[in-house]
gemmi code that builds the backbone of each chain (N, CA, C; Angstrom):
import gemmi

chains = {
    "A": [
        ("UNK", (32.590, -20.889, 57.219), (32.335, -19.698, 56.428), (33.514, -18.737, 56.487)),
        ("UNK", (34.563, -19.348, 55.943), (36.027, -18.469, 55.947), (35.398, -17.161, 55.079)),
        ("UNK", (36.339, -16.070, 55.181), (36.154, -14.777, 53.863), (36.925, -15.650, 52.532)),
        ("UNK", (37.821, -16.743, 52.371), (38.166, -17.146, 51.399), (36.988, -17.873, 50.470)),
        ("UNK", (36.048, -18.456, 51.280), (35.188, -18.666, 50.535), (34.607, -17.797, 49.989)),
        ("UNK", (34.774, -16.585, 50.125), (33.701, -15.174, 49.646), (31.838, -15.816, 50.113)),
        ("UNK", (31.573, -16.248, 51.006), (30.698, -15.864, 51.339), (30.101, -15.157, 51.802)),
        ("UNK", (28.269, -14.689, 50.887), (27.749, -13.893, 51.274), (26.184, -14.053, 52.083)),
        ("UNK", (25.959, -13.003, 53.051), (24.814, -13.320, 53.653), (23.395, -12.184, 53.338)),
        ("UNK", (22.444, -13.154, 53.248), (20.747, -12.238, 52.460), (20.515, -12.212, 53.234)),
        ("UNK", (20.518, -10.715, 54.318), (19.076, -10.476, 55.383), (17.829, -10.323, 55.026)),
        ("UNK", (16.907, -11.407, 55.062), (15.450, -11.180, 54.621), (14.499, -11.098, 55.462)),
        ("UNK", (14.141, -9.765, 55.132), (12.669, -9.057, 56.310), (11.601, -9.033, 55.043)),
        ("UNK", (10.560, -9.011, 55.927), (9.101, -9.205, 55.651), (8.937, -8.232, 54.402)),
        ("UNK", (9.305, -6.640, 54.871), (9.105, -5.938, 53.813), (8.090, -4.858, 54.039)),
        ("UNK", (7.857, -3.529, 54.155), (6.809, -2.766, 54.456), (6.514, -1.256, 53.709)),
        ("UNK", (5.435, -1.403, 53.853), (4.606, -0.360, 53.114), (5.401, 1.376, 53.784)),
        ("UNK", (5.977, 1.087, 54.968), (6.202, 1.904, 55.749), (8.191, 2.141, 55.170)),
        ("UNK", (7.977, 3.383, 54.401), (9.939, 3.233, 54.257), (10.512, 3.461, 54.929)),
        ("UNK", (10.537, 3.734, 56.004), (11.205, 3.886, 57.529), (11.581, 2.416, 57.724)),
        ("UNK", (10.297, 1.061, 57.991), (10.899, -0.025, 58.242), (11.813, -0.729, 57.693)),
        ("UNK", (11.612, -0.655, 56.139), (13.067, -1.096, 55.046), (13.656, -0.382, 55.428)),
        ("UNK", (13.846, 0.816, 55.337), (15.139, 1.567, 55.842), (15.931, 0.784, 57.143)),
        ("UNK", (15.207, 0.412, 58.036), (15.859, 0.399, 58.908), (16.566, -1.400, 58.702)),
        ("UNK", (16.092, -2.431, 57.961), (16.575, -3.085, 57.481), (17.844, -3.135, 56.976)),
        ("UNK", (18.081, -1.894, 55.911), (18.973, -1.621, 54.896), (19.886, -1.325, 55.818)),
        ("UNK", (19.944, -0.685, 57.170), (20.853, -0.099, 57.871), (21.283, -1.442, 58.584)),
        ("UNK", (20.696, -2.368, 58.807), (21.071, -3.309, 59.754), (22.086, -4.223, 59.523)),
        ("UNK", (21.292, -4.096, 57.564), (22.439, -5.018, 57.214), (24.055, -4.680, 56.979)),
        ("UNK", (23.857, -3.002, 56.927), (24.852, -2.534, 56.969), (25.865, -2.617, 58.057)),
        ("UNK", (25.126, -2.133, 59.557), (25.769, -2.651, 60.848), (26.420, -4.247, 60.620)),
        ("UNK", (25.382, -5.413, 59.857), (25.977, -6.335, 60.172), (27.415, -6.392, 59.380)),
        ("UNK", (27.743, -5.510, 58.513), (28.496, -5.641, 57.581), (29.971, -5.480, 58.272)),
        ("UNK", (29.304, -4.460, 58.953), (30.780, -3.059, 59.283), (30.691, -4.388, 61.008)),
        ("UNK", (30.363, -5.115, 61.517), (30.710, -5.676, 62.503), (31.959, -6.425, 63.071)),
        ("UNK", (32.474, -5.968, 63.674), (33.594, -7.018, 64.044), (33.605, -8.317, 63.918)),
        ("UNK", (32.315, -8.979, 64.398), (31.997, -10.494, 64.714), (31.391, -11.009, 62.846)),
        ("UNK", (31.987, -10.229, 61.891), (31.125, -10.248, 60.540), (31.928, -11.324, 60.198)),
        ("UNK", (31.844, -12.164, 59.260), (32.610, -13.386, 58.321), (32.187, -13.503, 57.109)),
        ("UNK", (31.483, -12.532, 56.395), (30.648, -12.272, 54.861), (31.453, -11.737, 54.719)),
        ("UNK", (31.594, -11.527, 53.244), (31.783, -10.499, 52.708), (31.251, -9.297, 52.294)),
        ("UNK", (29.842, -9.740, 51.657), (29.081, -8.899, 52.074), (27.437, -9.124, 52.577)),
        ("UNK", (26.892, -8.142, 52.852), (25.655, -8.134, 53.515), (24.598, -7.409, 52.997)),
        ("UNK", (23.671, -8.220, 52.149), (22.489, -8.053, 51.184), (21.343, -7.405, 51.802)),
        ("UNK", (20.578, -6.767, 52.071), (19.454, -6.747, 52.704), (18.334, -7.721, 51.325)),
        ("UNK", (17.229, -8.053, 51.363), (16.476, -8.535, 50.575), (14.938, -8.733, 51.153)),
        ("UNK", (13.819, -8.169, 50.767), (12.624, -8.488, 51.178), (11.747, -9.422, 50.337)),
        ("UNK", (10.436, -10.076, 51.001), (9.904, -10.566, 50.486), (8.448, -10.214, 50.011)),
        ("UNK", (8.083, -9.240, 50.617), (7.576, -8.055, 49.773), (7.043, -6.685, 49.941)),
        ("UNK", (6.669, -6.048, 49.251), (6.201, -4.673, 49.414), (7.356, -3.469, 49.216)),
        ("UNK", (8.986, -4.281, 48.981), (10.261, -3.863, 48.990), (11.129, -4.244, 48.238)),
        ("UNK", (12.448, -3.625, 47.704), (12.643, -3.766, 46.865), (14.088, -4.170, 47.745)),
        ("UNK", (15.569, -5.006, 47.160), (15.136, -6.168, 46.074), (14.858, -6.946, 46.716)),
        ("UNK", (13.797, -7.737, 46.017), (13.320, -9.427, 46.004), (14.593, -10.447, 46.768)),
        ("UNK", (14.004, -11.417, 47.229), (15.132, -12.329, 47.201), (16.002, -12.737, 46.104)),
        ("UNK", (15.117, -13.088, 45.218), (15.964, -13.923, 44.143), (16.718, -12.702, 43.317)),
        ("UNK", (16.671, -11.535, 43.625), (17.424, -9.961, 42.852), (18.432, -10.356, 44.086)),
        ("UNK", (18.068, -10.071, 45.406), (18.901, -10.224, 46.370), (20.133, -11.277, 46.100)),
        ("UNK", (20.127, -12.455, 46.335), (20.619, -13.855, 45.864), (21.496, -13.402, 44.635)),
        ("UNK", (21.019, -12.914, 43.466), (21.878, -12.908, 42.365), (22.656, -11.162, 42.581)),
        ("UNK", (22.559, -10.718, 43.308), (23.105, -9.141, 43.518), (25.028, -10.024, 44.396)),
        ("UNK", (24.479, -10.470, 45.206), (25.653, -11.274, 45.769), (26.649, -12.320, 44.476)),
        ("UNK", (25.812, -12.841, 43.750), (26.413, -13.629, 42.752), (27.276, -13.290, 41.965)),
        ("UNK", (26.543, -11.917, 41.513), (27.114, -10.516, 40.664), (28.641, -10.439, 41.381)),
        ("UNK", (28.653, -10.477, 42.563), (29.973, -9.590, 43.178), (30.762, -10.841, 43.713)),
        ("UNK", (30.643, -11.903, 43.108), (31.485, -12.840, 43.635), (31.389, -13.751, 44.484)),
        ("UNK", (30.204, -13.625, 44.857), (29.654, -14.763, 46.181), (30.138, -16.259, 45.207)),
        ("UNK", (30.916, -17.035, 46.203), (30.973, -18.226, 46.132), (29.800, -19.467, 46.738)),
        ("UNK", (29.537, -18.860, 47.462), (28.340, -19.567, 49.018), (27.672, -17.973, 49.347)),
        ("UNK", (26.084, -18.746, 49.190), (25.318, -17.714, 49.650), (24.519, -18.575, 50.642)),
        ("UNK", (24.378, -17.373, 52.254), (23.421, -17.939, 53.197), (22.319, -16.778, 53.503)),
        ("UNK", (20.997, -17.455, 53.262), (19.761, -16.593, 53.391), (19.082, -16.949, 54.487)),
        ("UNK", (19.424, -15.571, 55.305), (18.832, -15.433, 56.794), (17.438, -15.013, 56.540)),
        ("UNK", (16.697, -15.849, 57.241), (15.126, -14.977, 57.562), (15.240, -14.378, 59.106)),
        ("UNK", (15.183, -13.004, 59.036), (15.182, -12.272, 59.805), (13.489, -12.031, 60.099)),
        ("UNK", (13.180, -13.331, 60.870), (11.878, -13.396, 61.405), (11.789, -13.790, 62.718)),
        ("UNK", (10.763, -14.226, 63.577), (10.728, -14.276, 64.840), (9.894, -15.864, 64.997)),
        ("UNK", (9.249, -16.041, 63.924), (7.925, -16.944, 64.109), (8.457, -17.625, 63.101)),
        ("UNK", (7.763, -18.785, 63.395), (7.984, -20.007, 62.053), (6.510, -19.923, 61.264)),
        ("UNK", (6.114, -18.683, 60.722), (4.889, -18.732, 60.322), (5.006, -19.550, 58.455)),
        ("UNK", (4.154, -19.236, 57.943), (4.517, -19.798, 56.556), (5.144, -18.849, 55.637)),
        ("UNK", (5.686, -17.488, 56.192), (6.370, -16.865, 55.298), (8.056, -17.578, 55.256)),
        ("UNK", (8.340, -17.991, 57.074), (9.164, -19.085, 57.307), (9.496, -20.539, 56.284)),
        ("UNK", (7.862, -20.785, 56.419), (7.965, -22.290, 56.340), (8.057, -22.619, 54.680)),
        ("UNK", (7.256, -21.819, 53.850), (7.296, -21.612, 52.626), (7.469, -21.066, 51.770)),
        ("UNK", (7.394, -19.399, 51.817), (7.435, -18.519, 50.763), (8.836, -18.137, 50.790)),
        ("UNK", (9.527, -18.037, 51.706), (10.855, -17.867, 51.459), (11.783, -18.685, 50.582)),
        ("UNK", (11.300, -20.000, 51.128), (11.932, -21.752, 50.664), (11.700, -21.459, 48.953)),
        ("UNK", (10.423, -20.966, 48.930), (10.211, -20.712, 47.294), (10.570, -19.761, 46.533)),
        ("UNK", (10.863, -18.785, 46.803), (11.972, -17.517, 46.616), (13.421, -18.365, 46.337)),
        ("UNK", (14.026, -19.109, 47.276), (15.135, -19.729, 47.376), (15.198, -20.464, 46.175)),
        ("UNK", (14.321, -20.972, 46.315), (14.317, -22.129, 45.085), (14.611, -21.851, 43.747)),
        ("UNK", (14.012, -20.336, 43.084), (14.081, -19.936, 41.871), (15.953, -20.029, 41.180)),
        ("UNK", (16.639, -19.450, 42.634), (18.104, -19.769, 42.551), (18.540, -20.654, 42.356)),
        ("UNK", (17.877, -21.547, 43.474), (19.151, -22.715, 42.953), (19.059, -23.195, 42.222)),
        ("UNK", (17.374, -23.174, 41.150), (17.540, -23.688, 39.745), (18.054, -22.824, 38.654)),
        ("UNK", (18.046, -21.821, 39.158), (19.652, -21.194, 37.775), (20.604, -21.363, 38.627)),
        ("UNK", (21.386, -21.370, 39.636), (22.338, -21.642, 39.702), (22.819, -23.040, 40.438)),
        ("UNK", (22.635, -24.372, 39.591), (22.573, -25.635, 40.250), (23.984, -25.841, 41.104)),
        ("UNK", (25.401, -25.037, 40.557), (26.454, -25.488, 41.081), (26.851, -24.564, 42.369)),
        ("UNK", (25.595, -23.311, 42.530), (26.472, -22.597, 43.851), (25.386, -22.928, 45.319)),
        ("UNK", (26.040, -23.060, 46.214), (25.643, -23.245, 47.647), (25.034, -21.887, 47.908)),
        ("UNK", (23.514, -22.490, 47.836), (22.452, -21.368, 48.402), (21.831, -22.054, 49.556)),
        ("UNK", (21.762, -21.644, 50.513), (21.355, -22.213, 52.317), (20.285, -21.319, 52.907)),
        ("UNK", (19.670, -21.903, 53.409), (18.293, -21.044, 54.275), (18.960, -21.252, 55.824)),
        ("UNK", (19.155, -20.139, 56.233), (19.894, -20.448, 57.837), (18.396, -20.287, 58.430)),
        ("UNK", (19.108, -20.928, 59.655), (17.515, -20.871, 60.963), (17.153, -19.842, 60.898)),
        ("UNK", (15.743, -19.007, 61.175), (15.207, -18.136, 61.526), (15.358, -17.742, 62.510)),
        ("UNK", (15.650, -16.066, 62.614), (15.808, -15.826, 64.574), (15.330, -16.298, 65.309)),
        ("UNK", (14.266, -16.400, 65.109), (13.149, -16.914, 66.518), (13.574, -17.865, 67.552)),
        ("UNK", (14.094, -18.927, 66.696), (14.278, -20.314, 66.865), (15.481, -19.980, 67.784)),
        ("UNK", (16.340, -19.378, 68.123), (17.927, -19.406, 68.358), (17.599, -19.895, 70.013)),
        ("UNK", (18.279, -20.893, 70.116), (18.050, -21.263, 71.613), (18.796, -19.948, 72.780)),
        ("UNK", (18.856, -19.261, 72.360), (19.260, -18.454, 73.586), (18.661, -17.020, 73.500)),
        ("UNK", (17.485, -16.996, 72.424), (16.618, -15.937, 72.872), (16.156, -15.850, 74.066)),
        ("UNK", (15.842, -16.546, 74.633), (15.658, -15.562, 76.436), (16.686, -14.947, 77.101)),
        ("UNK", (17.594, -15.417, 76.673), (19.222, -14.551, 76.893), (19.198, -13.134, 76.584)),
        ("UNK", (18.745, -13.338, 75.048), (19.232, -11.864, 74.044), (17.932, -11.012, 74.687)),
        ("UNK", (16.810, -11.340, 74.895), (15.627, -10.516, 75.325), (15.727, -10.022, 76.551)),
        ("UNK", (16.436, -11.117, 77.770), (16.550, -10.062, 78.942), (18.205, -9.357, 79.250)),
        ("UNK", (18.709, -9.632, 77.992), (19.812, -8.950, 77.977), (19.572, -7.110, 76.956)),
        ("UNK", (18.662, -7.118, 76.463), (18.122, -5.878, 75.850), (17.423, -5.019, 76.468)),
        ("UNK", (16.467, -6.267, 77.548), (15.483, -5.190, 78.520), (16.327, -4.500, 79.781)),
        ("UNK", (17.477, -4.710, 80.052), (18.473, -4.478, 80.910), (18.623, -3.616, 80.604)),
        ("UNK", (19.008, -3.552, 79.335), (19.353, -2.439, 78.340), (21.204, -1.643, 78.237)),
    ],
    "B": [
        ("UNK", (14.136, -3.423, 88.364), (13.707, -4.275, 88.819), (14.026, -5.519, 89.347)),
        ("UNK", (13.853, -5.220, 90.703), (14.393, -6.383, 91.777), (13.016, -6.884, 91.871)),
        ("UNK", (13.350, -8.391, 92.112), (11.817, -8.966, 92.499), (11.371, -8.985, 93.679)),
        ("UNK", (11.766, -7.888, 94.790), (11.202, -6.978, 95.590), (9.810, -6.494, 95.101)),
        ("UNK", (10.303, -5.544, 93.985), (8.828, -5.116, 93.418), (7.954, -5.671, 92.606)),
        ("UNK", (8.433, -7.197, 92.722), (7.211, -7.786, 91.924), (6.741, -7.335, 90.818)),
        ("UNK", (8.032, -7.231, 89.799), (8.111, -6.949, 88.270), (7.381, -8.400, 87.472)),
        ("UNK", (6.357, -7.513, 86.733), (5.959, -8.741, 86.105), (6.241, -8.188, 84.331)),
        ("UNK", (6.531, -9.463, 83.230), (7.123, -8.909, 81.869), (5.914, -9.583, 81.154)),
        ("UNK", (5.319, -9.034, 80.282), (4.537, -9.118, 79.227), (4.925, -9.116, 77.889)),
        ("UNK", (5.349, -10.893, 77.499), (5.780, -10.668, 76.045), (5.101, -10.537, 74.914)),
        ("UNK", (4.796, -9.698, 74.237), (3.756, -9.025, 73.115), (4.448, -9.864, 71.614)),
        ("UNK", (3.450, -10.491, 71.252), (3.478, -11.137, 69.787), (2.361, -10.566, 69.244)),
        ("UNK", (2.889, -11.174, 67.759), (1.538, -10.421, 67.196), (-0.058, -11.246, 67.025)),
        ("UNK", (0.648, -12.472, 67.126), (-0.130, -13.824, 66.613), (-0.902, -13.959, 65.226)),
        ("UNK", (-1.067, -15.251, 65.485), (-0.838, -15.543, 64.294), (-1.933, -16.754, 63.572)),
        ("UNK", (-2.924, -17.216, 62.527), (-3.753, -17.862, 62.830), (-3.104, -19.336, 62.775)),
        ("UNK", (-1.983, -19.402, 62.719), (-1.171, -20.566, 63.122), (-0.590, -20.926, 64.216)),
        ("UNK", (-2.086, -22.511, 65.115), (-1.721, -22.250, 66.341), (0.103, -22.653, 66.850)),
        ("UNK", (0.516, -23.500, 66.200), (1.851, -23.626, 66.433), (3.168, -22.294, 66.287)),
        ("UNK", (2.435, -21.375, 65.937), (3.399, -20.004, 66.126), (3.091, -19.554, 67.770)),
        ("UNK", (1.672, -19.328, 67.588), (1.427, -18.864, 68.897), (2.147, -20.045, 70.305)),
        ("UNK", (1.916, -21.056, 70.148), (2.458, -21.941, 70.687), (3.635, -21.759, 71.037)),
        ("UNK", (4.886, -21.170, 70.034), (6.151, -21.256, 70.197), (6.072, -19.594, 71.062)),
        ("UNK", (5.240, -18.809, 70.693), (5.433, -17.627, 71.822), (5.261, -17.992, 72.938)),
        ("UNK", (4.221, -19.002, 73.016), (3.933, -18.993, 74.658), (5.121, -20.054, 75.592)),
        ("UNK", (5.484, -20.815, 74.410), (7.118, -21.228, 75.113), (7.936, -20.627, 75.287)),
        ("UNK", (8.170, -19.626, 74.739), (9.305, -18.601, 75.119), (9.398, -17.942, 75.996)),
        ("UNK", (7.607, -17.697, 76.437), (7.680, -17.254, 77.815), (7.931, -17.815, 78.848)),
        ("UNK", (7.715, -19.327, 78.909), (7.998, -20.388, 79.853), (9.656, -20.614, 79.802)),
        ("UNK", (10.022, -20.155, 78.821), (11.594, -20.124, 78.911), (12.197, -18.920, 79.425)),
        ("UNK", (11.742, -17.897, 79.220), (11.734, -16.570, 79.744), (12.095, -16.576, 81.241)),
        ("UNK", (10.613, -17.026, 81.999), (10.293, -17.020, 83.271), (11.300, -18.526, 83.895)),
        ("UNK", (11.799, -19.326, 82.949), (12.528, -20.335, 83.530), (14.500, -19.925, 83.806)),
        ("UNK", (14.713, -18.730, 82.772), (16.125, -18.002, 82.364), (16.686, -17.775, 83.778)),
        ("UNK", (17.179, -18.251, 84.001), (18.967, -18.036, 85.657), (18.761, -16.369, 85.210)),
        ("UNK", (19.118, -15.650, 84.228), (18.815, -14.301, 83.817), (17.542, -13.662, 84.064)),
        ("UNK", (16.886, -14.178, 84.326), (15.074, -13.632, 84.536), (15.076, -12.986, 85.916)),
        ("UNK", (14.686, -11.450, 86.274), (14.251, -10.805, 87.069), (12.702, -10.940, 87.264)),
        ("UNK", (11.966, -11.400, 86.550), (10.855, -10.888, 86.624), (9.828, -11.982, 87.525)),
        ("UNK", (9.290, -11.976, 88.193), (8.472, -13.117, 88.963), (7.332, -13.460, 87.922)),
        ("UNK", (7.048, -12.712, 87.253), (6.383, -13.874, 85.754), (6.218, -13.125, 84.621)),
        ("UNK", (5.888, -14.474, 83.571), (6.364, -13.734, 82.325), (4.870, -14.227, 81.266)),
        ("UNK", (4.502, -13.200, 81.181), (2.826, -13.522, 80.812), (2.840, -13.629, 78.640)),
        ("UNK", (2.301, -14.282, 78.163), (2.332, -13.870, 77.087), (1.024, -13.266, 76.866)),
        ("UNK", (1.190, -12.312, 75.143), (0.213, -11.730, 75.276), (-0.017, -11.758, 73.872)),
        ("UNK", (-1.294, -11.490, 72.825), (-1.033, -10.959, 71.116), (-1.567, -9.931, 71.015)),
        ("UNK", (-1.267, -9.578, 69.860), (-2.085, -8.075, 69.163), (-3.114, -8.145, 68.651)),
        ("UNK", (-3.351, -10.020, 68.402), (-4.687, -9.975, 67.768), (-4.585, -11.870, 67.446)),
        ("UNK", (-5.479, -11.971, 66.847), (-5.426, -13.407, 66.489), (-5.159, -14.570, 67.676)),
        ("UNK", (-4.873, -13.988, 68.730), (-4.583, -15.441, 69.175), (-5.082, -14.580, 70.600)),
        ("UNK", (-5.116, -15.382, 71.785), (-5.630, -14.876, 73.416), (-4.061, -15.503, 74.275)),
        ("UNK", (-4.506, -14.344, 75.361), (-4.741, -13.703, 75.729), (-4.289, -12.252, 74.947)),
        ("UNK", (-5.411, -11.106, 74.987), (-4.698, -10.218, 74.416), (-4.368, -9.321, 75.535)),
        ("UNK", (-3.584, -8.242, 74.912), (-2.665, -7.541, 75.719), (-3.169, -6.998, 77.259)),
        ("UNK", (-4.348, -6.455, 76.942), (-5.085, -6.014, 78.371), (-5.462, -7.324, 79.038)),
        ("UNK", (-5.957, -8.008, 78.636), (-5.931, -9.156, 79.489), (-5.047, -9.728, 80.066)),
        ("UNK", (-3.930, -9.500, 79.261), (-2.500, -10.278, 79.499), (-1.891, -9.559, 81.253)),
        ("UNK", (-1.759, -8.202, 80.713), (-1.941, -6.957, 81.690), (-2.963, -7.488, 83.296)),
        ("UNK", (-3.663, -7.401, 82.907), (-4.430, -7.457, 84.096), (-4.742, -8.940, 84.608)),
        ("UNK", (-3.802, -10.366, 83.885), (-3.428, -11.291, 84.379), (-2.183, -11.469, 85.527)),
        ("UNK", (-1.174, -10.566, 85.383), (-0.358, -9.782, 85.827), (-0.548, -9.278, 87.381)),
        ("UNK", (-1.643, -8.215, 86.885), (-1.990, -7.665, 88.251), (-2.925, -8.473, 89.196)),
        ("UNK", (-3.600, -9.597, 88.595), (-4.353, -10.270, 89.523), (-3.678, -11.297, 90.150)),
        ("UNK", (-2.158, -11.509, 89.615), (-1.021, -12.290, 90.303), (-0.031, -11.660, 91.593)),
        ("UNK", (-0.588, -10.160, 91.370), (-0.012, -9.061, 92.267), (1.270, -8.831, 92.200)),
        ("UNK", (1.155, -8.047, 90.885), (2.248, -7.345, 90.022), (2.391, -5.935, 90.908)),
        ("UNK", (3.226, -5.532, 91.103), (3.429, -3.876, 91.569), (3.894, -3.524, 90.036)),
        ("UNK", (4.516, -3.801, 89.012), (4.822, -3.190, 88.284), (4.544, -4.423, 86.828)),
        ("UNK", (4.560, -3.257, 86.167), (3.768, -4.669, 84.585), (4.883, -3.597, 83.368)),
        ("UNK", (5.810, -4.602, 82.948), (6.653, -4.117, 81.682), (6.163, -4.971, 80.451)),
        ("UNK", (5.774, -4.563, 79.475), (5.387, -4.633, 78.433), (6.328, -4.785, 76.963)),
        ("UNK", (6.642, -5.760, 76.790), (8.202, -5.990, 75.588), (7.420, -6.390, 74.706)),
        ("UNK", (7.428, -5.400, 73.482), (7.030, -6.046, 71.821), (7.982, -6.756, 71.448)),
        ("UNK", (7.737, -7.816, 71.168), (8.454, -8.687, 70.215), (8.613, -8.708, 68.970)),
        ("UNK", (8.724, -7.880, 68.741), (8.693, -7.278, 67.314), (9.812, -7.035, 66.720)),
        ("UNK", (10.244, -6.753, 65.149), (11.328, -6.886, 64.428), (11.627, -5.600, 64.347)),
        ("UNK", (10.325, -5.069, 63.779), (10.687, -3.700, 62.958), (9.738, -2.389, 63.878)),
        ("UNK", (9.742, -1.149, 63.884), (9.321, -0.050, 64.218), (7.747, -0.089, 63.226)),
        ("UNK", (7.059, -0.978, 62.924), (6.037, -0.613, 62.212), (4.527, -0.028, 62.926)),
        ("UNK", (3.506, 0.245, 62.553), (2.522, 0.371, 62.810), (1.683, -0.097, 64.210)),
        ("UNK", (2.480, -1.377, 63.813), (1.990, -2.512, 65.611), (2.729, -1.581, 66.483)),
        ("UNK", (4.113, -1.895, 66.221), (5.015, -1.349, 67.343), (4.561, 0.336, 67.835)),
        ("UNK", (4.509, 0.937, 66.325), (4.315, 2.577, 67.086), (2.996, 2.528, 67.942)),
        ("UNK", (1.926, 2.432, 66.946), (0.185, 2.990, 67.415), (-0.200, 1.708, 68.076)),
        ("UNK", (-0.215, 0.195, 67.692), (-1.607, -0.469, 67.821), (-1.141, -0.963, 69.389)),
        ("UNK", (0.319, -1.183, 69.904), (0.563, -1.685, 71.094), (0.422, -0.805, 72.206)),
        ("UNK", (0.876, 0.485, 71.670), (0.283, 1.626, 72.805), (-1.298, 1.955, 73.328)),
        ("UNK", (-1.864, 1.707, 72.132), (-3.151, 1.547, 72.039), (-3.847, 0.792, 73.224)),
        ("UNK", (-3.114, -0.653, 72.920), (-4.054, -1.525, 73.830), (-3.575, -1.656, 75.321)),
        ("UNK", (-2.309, -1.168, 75.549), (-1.775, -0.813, 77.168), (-2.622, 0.551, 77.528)),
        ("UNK", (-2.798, 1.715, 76.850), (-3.307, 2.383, 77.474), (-4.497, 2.409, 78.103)),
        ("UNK", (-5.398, 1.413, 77.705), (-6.336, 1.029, 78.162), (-6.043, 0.478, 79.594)),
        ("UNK", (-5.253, -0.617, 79.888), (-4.719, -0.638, 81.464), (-4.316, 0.682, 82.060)),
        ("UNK", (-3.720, 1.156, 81.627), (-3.283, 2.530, 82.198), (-4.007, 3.435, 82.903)),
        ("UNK", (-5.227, 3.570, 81.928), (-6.276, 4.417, 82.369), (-7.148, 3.608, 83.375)),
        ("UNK", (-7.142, 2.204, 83.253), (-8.019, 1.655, 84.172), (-7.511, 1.513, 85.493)),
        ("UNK", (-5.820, 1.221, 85.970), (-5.045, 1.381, 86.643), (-4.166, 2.644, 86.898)),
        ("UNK", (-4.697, 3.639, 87.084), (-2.991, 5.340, 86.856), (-2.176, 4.423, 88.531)),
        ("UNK", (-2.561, 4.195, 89.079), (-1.554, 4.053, 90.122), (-0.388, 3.265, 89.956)),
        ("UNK", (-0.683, 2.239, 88.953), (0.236, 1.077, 88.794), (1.050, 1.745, 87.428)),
        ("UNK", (2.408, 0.897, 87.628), (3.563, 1.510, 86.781), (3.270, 0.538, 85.553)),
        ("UNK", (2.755, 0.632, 84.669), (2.921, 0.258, 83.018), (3.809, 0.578, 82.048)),
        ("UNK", (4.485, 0.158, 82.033), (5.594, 0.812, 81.174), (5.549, -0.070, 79.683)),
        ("UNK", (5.953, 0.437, 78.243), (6.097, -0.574, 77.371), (8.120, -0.400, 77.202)),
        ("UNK", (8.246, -1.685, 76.981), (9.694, -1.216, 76.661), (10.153, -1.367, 75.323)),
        ("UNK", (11.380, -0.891, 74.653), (12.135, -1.010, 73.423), (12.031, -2.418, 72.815)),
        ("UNK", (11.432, -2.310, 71.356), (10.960, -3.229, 70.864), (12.480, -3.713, 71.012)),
        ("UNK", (12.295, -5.384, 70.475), (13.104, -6.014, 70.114), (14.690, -5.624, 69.201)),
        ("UNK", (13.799, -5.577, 68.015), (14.704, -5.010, 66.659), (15.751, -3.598, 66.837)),
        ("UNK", (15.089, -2.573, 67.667), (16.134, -1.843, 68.007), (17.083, -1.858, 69.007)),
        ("UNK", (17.240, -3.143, 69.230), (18.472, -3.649, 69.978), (20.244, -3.073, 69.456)),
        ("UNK", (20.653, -2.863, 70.413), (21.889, -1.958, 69.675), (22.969, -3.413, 69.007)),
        ("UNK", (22.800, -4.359, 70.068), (23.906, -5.817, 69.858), (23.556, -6.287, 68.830)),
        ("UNK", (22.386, -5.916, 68.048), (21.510, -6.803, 66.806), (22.548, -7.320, 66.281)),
        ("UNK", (23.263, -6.738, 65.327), (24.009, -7.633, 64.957), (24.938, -8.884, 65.338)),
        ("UNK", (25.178, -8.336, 66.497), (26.259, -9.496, 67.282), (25.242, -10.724, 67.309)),
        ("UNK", (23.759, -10.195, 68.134), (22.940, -11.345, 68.095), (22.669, -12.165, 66.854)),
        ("UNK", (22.959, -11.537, 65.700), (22.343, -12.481, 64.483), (23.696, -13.468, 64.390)),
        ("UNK", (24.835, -12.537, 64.547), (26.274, -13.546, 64.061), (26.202, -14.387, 64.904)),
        ("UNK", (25.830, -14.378, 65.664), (25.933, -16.146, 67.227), (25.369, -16.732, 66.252)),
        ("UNK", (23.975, -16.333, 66.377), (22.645, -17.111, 65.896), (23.534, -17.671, 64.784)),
        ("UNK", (23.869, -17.647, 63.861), (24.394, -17.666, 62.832), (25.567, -18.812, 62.850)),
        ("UNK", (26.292, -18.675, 63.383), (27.614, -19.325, 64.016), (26.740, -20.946, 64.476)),
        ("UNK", (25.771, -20.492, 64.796), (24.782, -21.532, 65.686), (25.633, -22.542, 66.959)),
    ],
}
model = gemmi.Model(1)
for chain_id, residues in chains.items():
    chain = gemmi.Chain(chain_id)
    for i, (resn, *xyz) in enumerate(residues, 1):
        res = gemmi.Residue()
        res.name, res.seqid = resn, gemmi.SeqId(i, " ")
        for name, pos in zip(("N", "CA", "C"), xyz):
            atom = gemmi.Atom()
            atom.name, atom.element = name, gemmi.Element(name[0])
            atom.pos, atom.b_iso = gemmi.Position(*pos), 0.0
            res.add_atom(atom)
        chain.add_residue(res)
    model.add_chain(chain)
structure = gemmi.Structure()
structure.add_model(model)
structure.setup_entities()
């Protein structure tokens, strides 16, 4: 994921009734943006619902600005079926308009083998 | 917390009616309590609902293992509703049933300051 590729990355959260929690989304993705350890170009926030934009607004907002390769993070914890399916189907609407660009579902947080790392490295604080 | 004081960690999910989510929480705790990084002499899981043990129980599984101290970690993404009201909710109930013993809840997950660094590993895979 060079920056020559112009790839871009979709942070996708659940989405809430509460605008404090998108907010704090919108900011994250921003942190991830402005990060040292960043390799996007840029950094989408996108929900799947109750928030605005959608994935598939999300997905084509990156397209808009040049994304060559797009990777859509679920910024989840659980492999529930918002994981297992509704996202996958969000995804999907893309890659059938856009058959020739690389759209990817990266692992879900949850899964990252070194969450017991990152958790008692936070409670340390 | 040195395990002098017989710190015990309570990981708070929300659960889920999918037993294989709950499943993967309660491995995490077994990975938790297995972490070279782990202070804590055990690592109890717990939900907010949908799945058992719930939180006071979880709590007072803890103390019947002879916890001097019970820390309480939401696993949670976002600052929502669970995180503010419904998790305080169900610790205070230990609290009041125990004032002598130290209950503490700690900083959800999501407002982790490294967040981002943690997603770019994850990411990097």
């Amino acid at each position: 994921m060079s920056s020559e590729r112009k790839s871009a990355l979709v942070l996708v959260a659940h989405g809430s009734r509460r605008v404090v929690s998108n907010d704090e989304i919108r900011e994250l993705a921003a942190r991830l943006a402005a990060s040292q350890a960043n390799e996007f170009f840029m950094v989408q926030p996108a929900f799947l619902e109750l928030a605005e934009p959608s994935i598939p607004d999300g997905i084509e907002a990156c397209i808009q600005r040049g994304a060559m390769e797009v990777v859509v993070f679920p910024y989840f914890l659980s492999a529930g079926r918002h994981v297992a399916e509704d996202i996958p189907a969000e995804v999907k609407i893309k890659q059938a308009q856009y058959p020739h660009m690389p759209i990817s579902i990266a692992d879900y947080l949850g899964i990252a083998a070194d969450m017991p790392e990152m958790i008692l490295d936070h409670l340390r604080g």
